[in-house]
N, C-alpha and C positions, 0 to 999 in steps of 0.2 A: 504493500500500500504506500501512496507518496507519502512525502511528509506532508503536515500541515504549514502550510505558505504561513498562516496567520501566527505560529511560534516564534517564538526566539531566540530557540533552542539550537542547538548542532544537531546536525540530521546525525542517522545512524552510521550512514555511509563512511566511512576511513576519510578523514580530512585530507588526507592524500592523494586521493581519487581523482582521476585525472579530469572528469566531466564535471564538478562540481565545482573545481579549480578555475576551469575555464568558465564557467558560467559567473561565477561570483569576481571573476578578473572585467570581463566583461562589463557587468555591472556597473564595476566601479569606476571604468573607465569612460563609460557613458553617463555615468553621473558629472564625469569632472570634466566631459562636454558641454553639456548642458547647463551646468552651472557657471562655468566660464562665459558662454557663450549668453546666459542671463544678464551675468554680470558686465558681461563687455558690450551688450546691445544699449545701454543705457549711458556708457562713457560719451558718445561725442552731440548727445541733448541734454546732460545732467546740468553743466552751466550756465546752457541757455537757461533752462527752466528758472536757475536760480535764480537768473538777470532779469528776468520775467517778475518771479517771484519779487523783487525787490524795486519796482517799479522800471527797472529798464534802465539802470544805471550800472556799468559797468565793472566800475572803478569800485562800487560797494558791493558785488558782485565777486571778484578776486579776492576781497577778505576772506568772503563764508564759502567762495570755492578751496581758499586754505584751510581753512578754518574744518572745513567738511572731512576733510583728505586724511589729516590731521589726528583727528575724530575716531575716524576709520580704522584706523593705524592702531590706534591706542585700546580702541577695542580688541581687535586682533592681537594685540598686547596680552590682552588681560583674560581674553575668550578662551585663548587655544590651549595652554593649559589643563582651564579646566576641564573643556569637553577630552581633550584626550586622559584626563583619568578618569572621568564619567566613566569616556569606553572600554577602559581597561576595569572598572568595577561590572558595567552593566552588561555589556557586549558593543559590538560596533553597530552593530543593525539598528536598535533603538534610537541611537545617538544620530547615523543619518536620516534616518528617516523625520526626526522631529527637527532636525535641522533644516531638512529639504520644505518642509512644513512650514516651518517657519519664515523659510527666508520668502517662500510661495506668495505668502500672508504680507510679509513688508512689502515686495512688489506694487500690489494692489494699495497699499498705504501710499505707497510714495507716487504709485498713478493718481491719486486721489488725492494729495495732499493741496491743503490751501491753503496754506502759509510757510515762509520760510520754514518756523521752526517745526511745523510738521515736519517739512520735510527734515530738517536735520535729524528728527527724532526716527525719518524712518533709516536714512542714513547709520545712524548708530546703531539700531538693531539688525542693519544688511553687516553690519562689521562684526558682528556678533555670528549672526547665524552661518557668516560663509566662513566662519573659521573653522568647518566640518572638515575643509580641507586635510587635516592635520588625521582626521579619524581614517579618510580612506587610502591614507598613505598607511596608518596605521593595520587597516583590510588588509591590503597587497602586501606587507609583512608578514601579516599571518599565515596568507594561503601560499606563498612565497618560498619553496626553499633559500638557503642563504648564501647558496651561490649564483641565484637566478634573480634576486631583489635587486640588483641594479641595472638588468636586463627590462623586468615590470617599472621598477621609475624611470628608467626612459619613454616607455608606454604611456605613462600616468604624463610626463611631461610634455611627451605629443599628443597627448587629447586636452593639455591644458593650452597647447600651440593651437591647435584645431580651433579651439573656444574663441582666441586672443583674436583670431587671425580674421575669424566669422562676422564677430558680434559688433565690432566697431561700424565695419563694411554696413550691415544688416541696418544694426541701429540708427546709422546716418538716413541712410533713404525709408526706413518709419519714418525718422523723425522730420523729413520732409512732407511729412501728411500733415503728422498732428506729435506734438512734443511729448506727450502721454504715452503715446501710442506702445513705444517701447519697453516703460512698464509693465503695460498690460500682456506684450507678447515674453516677457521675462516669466514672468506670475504664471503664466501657462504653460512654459516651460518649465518652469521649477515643479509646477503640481503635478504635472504631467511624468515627470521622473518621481515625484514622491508616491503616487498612485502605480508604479513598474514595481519599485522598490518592494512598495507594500507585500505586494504579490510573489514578486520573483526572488528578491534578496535570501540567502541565507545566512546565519551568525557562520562566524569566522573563528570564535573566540571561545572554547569551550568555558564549561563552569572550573575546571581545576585549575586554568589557567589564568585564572581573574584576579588581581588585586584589591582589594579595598579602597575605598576614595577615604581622604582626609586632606583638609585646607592647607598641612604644611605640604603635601605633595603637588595641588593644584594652584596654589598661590603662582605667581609668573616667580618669584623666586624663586619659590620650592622647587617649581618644576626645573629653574633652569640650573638647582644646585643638583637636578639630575647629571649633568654634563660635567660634573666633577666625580661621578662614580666608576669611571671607566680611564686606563688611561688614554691620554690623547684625545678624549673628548670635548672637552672644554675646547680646546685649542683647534680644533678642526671646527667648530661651532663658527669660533672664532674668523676662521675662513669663508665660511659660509656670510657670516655677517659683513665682511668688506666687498664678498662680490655681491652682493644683493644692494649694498648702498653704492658701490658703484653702476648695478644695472637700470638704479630709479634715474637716473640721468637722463632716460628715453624719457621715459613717459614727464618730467618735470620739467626738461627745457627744449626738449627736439624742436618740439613743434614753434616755440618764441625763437629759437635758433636760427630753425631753417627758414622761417618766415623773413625774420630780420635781415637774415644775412643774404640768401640765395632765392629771397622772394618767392618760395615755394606757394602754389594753390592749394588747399587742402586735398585734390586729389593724388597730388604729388606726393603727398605725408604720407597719403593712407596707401599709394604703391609701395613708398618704403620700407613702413611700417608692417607693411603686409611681403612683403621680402623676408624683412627678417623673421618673420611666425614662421610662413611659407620655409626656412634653412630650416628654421630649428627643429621645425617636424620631422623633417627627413632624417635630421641627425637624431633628437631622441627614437624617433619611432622604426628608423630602419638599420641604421649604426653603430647606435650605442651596442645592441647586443652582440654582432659578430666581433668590436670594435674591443670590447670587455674580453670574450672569450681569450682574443688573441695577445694583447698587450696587457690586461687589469688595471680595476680600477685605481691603480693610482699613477699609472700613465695616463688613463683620461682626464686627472683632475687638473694634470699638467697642462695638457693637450688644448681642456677647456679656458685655464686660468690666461695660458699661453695669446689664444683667440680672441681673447678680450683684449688685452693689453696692445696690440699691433690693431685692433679694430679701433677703440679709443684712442690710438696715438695718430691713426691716420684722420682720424674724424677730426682732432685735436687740431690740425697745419693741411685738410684739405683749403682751398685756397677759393671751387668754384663748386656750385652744385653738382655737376656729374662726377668731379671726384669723389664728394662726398655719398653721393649713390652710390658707387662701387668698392668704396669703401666696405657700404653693409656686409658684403659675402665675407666677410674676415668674420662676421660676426658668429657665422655657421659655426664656426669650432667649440663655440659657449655652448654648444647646446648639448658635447658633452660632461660637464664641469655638474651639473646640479643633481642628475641622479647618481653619477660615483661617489659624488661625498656622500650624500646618502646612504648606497650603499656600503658603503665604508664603517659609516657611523651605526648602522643598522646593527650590524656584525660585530659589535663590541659588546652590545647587552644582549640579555636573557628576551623572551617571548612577555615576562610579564610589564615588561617595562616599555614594551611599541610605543604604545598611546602615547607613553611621557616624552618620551624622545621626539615621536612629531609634534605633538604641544610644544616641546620644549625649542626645536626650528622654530616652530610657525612665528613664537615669539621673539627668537631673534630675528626674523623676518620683521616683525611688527615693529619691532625697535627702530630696526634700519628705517620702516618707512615713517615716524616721527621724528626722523632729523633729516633724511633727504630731499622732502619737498621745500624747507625754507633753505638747506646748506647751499643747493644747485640754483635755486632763485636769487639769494644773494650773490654768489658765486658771477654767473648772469651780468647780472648790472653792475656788479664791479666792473667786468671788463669790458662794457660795452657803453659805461659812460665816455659820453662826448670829448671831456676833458681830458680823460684820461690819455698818457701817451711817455713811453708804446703799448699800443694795445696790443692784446691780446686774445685774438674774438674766441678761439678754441679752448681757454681758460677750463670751461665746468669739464670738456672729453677729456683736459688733462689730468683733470684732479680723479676723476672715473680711474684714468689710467692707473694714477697712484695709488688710487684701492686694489686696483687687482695687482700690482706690483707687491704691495703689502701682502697680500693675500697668498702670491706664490712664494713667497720668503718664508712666513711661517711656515705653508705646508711644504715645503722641504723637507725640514724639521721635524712635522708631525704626522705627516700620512704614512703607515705602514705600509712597508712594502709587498707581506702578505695578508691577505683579508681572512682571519679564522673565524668559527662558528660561533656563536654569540654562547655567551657562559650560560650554563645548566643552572635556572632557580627551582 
């Protein structure tokens, strides 16, 4: 007899099983389409709406577009944590699915908001609810053996590229209808994965495997004094967080950049933009894994850090917009830099401690993104005031540079050179 869809139990079946593996990989990899792809349909009408929102004044406008971003971040900060020991008490299934619910629900809030601080208030609970991110990287660990988990996040990273790549595209031409509109097709995508889930999902997480939740684990501290239980943790974290605040560079000044300097259209951004998804896909989703088998991962994290550094130094002293376009393809080699640390770090602890571990990224992630939207903006107008001289117009790609420079010095140092199976609790 099947099992019951509606449990939340572990089916009978051997966790190991190869159909159940693949179905719950599946899943989860269409969830973090979806969700992306929610979430990205609403980036390039979110501002207008505000400017709207705020009578059509710009300049008041750029505040609470900071101010939003910001917000965002901070939640993600403070969310990811928790829900990743939620999932490690409860199982992972409960936790996306009232996630996927949830963020459904803010959709529809933020379609309907009529006032600024509506919307901020929906804003804050989208920074909340999409912090499930952390639980289905958590999924793909479990059903993962642990020499194929950085094989599966390059997966998980190309259907995050898929989303990125879609949704901006998508959401532009809604929001050429009606500013709303993107919302409303967000919210029906999100329910529309929480009603699959409901049905199809299975727990990943047996009962013997489960930890306890407690506030000192789930605090953004606690979790992140996870990264000091393993050696080399911390310190590979540590890497993780200087390429993630070197990559907010795109999304924080590109677009004032290329405008400014190379008088870019907006379609021009969104071919760029969409170049770079368009590499990254290819590399998480079809490279990473033969790319691991043959060199490992800590040749790719080289590989990746490497790609950044020569992509940001060229962007830094391109001179004219097409160099700068051709620049992007250096950018492809990033794209295998984020699941090898991953799996790197994955590989250092036990099964009961997933959840804390991706809680424990998502929030140095979230960190990164409460300093890099004012660091690159300032950054920015320093070097492109008037007065200034000599300028510097490539200033914010260099200081990018300098993070990932940073970031391969350390992991020198820290990244083992064999990846062993994460300790027996």
């Amino acid at each position: 007899m099947p099992d019951n869809p509606f449990s939340n139990e572990p089916s009978n079946e051997p966790a190991n099983t190869k159909r159940p593996r693949q179905a719950a990989i599946a899943f989860i990899l269409i969830t973090v389409v979806l969700d992306v792809l929610s979430l990205g349909l609403i980036i390039p009408v979110l501002q207008k709406l505000i400017t709207e929102l705020v009578g059509g004044n710009e300049r008041s406008a750029s505040y609470y577009v900071g101010l939003f971003g910001t917000l965002w971040a901070l939640m993600q900060f403070f969310s990811s944590p928790i829900i990743g020991a939620l999932s490690d008490q409860f199982g992972r299934r409960p936790i996306l699915l009232v996630s996927a619910f949830g963020l459904g629900l803010d959709f529809i809030l933020l379609a309907l908001a009529p006032t600024l601080w509506w919307l901020l208030v929906g804003r804050v609970i989208t920074g909340i609810t999409a912090a499930s991110f952390s639980t289905a990287q958590a999924y793909l660990a479990d059903v993962t053996p642990v020499e194929k988990r950085t094989a599966a996040f390059g997966l998980f990273g190309a259907a995050f590229g898929v989303g990125f790549v879609l949704g901006p595209i998508v959401g532009g031409l809604l929001g050429e209808i009606d500013l709303r509109l993107p919302f409303w097709v967000s919210a029906a995508l999100t329910l529309t994965n929480w009603l699959y889930g409901f049905f199809v999902l299975p727990e990943s997480l047996p009962p013997e495997k489960r930890s306890p939740f407690s506030w000192a684990r789930a605090n953004p501290l606690g979790s992140l004094r996870l990264l000091l239980s393993a050696k080399g943790l911390l310190p590979m974290a540590t890497i993780l967080f200087f390429y993630q605040l070197a990559h907010l560079s795109f999304q924080n000044v590109f677009v004032l950049y290329t405008g400014h300097y190379f008088q870019w259209t907006p379609k021009q951004v969104g071919l760029t933009l969409g170049t770079v998804g368009i590499l990254n896909m290819i590399v998480q989703g079809g490279l990473v894994r033969p790319a691991n088998k043959t060199f490992g991962e800590r040749v790719l994290v080289f590989v990746g850090l490497t790609g950044g550094i020569i992509g940001f130094a060229a962007y830094a002293i391109a001179g004219d917009g097409n160099t700068f376009y051709y620049s992007t393809i250096l950018f492809a080699l990033m794209g295998f830099f984020q699941s090898s640390i991953n799996g790197v770090m994955s590989s250092r602890i036990g099964p009961l401690d997933q959840g804390r571990l991706s809680g424990a990224n998502s929030s140095i992630i979230g960190l990164s993104g409460m300093i890099g939207p004012s660091l690159y903006a300032a950054v920015f107008y320093w070097s492109a005031a008037p007065e200034r001289d000599p300028k510097w117009h490539g200033a914010p790609f260099g200081l990018a540079c300098l993070m990932l420079i940073t970031a391969i010095v350390i992991a020198f140092f820290v990244v083992p050179k064999r990846v062993t199976a994460p300790v027996k609790k």
